[in-house]
Backbone as a ProteinNet text record, in pm:
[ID]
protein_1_A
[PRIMARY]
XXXXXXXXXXXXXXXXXXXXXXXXXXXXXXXXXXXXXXXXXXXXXXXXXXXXXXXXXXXXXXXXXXXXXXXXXXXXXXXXXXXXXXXXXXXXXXXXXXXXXXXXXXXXXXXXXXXXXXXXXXXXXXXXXXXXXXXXXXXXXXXXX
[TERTIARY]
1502.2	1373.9	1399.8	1421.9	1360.6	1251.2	1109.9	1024.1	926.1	861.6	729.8	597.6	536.1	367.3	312.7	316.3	206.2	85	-18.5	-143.3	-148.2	-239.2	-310.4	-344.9	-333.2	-450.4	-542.2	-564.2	-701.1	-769.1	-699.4	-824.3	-795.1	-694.5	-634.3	-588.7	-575.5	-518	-365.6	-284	-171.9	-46.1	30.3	156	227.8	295.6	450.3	548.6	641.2	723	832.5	977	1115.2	1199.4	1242.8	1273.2	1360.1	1449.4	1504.3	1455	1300.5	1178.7	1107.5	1081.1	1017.5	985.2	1153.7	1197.2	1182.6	1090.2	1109.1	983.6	898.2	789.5	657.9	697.7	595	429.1	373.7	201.3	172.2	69.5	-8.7	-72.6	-11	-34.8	-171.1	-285.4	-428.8	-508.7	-456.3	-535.2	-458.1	-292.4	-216.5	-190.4	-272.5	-189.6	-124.8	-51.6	83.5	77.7	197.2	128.9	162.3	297.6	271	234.4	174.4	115.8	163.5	281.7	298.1	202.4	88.7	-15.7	-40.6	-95.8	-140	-319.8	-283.3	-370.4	-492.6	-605	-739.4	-773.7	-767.7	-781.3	-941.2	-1022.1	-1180.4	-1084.5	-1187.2	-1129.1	-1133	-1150.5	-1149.1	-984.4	-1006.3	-877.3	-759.3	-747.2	-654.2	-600.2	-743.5	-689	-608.8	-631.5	-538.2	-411	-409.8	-284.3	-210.6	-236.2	-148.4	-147.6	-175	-199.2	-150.8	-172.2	-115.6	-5.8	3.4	103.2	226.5	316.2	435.6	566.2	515.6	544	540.8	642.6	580.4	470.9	347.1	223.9	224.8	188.8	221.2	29.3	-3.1	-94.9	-160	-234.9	-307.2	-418.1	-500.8	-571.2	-652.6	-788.7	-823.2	-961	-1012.5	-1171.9	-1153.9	-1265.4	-1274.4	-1311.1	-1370.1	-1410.7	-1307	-1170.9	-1062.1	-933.9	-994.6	-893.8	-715.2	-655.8	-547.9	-494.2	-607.5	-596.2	-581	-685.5	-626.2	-520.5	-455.7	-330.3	-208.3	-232	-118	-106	-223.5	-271.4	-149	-118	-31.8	113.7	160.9	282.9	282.8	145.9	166.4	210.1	84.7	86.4	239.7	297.3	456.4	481.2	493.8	551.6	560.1	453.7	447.2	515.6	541.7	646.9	753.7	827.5	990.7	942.8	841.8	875.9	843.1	733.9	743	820.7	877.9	815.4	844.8	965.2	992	855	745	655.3	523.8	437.6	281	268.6	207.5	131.5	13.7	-101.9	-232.6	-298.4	-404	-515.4	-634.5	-677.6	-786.7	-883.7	-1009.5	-1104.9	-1175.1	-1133.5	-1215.1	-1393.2	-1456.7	-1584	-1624.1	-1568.2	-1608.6	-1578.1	-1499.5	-1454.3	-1425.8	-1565.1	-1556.9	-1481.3	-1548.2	-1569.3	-1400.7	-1340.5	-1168.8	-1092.5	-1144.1	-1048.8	-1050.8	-1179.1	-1220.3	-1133.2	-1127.5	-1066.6	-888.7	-866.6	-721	-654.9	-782.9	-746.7	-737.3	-770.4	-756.1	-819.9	-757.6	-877.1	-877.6	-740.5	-749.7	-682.6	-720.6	-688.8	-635.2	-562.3	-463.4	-364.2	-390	-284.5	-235.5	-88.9	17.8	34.7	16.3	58	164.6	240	338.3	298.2	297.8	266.9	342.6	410.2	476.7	475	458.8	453.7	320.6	237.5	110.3	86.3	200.8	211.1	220.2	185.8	191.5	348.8	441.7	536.3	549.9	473.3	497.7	374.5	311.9	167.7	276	172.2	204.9	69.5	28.4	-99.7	-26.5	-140.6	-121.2	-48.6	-61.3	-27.2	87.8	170.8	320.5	317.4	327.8	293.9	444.4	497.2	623.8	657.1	672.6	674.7	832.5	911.8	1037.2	1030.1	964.3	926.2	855.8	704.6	682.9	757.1	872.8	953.2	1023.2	1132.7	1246.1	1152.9	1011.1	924.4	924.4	870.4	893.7	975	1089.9	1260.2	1285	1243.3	1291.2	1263.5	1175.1	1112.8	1095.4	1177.4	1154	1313.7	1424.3	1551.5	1622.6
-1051.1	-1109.7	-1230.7	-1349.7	-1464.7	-1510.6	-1464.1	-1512.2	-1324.4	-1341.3	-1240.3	-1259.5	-1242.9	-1281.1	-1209.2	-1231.8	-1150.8	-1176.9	-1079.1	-1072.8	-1092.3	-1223.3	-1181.4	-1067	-1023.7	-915.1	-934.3	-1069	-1120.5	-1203.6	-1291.6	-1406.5	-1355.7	-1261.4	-1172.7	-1318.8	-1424.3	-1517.5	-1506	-1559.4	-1513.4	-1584	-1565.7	-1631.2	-1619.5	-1682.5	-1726.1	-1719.6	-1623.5	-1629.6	-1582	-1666.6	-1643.2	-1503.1	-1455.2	-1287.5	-1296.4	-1382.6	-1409.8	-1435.8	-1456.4	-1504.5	-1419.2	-1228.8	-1157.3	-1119.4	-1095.4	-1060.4	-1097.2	-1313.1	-1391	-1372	-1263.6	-1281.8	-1400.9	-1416.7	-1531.5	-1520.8	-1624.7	-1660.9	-1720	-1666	-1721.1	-1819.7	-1919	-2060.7	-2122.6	-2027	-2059.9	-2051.7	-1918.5	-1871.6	-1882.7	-1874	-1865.4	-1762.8	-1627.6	-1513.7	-1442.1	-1374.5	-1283	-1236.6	-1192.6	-1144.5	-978.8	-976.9	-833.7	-816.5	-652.5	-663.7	-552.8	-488.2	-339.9	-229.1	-266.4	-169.2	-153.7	-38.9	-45.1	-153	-171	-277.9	-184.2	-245.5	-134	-216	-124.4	-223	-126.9	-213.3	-107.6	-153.1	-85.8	-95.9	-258.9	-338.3	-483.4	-497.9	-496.6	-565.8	-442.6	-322.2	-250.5	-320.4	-335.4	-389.7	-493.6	-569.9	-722.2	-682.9	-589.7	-583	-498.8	-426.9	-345.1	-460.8	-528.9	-614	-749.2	-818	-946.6	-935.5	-909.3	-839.6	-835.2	-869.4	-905.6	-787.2	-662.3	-581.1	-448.4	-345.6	-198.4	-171.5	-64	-86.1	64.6	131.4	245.9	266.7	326.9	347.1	548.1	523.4	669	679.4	720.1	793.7	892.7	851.9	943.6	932.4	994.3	1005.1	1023.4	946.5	956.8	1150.8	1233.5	1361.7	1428.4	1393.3	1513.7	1521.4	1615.6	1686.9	1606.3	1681.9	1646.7	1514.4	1416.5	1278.5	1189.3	1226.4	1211.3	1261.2	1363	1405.7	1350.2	1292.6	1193	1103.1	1025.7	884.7	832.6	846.7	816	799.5	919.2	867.5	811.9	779.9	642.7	545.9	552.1	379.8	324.1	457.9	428.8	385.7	441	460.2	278.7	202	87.3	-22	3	-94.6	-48.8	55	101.5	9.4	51.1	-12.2	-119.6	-240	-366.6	-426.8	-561.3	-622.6	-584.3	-479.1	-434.5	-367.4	-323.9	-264.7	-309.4	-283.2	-335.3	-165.9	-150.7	0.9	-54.6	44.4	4.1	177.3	158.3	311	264.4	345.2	339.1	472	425	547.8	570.5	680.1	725.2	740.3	738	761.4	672.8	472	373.5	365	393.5	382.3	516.3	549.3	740.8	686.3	532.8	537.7	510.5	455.7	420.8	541.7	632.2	777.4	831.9	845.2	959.6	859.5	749.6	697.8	703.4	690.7	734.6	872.2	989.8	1092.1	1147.1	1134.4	1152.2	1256.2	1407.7	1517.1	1577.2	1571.4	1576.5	1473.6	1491.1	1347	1461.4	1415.2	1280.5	1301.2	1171	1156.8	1031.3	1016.8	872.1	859.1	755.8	675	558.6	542.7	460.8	388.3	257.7	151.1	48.3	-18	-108.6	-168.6	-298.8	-392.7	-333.5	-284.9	-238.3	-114	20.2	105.5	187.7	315.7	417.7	462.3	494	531.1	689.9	715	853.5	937.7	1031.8	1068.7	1155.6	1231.2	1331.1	1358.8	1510.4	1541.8	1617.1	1625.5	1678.2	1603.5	1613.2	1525.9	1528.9	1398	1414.3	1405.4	1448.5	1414.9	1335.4	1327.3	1233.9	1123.3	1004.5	877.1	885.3	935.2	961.9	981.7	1067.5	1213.2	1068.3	1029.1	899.8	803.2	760.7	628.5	714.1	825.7	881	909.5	951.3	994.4	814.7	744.7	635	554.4	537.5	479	544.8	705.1	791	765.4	712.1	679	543.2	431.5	326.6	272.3	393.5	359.9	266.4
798.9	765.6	676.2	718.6	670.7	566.5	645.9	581.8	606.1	491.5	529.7	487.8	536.2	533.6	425.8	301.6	197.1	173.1	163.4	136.8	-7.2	-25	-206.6	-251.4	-324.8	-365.1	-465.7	-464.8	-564	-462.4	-335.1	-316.9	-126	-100.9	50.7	138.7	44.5	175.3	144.6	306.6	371	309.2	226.8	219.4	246.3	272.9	330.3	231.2	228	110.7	203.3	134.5	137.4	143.1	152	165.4	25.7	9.2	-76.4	-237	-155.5	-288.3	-344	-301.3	-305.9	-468.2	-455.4	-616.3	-717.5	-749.2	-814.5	-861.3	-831.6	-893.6	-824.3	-732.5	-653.7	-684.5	-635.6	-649	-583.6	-574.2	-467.9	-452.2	-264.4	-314.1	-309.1	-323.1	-269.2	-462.9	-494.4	-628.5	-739.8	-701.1	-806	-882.9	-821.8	-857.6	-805.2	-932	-829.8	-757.4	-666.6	-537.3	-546.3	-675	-690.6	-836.7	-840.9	-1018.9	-1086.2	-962.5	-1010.1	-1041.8	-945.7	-953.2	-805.1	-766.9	-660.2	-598.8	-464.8	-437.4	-340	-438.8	-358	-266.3	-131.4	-34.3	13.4	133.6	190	335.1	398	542.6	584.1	543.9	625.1	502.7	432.9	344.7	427.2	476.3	512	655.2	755.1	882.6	832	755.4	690.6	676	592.8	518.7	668.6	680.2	815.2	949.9	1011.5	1090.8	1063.4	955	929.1	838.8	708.3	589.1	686.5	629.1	646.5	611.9	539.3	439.2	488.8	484.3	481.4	446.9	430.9	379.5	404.3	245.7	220.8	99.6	171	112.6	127.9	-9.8	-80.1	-19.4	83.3	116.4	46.9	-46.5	-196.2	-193.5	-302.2	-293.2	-465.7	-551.7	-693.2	-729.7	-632.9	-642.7	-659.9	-595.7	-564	-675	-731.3	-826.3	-800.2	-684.5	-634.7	-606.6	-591.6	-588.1	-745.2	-862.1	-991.6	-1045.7	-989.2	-1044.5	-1011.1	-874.6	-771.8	-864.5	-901.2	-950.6	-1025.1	-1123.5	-1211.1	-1164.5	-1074.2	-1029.2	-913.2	-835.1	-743	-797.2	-917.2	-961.8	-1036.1	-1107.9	-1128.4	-1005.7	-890.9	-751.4	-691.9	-754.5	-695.1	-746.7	-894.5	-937.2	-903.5	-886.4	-788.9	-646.4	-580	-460.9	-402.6	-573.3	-477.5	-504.9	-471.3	-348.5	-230	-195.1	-45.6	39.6	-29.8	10.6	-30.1	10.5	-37.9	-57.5	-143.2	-228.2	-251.3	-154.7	-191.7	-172.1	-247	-208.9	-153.9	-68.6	-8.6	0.3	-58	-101	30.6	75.3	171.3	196.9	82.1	82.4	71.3	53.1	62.5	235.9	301.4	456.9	530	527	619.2	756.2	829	969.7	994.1	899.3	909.9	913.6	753.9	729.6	907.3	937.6	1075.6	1208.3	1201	1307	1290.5	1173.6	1150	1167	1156.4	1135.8	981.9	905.5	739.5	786.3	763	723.5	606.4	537.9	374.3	310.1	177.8	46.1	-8.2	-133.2	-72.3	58.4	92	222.9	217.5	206.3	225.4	378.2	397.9	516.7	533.3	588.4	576.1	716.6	728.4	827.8	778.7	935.4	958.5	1108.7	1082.3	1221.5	1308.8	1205	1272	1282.3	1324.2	1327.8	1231.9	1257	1143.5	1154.4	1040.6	1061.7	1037	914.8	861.2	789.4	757.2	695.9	610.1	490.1	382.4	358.6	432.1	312.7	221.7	104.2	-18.5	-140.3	-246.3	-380.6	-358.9	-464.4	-485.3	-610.7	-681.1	-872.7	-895.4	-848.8	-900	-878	-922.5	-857.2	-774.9	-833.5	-750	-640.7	-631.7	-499.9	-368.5	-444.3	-366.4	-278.9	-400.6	-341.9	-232.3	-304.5	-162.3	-46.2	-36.6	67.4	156.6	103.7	116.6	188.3	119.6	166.8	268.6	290.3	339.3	505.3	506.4	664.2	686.9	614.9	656	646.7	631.6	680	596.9
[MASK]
+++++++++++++++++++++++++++++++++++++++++++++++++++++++++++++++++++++++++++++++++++++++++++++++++++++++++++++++++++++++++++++++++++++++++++++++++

């Protein structure tokens, strides 16, 4: 990989960054912010089709609802989970009860659920919490070789 296509996650327009450039902390050349923040990126279902479809990036996202016990308990060692794995990865959550018609078309029947997508495709699912950001990344690495 040469070049890969990153999504803002403040203004969602497309950059073009160096593979070599990931690591340097880059910004975005539209808004000028970073493109990673070491947080996870809240995406609704129009910002997810983006990021899985155009995104240039593994795209590993939380599957959650603000109601579910098991999903605040994940919380914390996702959001560790996303500074280990950017820039090789985009880490975003997506609240199911803002996008029922996406969860039901993906198949989500319980939260939390990780999804791993690449080049459009789903690579790997996990229901149920991972409370460890460790546990996250090797789940992670683990299916994207």
């Amino acid at each position: 990989m040469d070049t890969a296509h990153v999504i803002c996650p403040a203004c969602r327009a497309i950059n073009r960054v160096a593979a070599a450039d990931l690591g340097r902390a880059p910004d975005c050349g539209r808004c000028h912010q970073p493109l990673f923040t070491g947080q996870p990126v809240v995406l609704d279902a129009a910002g997810f089709e983006r990021e899985r479809t155009r995104g240039g990036l593994p795209l590993l996202v939380d599957f959650w609802a603000p109601w579910c016990g098991p999903c605040r308990l994940m919380a914390p060692a996702y959001a560790q989970a996303a500074v280990l794995l950017e820039p090789q990865v985009r880490v975003a959550k997506l609240d199911t009860e803002q996008a029922p018609a996406l969860a039901a078309q993906l198949g989500i029947r319980s939260i939390p659920t990780l999804a791993l997508f690449r080049g459009g495709r789903e690579l790997a699912r996990q229901a149920g919490a991972l409370t460890r950001a460790q546990d996250v990344v090797q789940w992670a690495r683990g299916h994207l070789g």
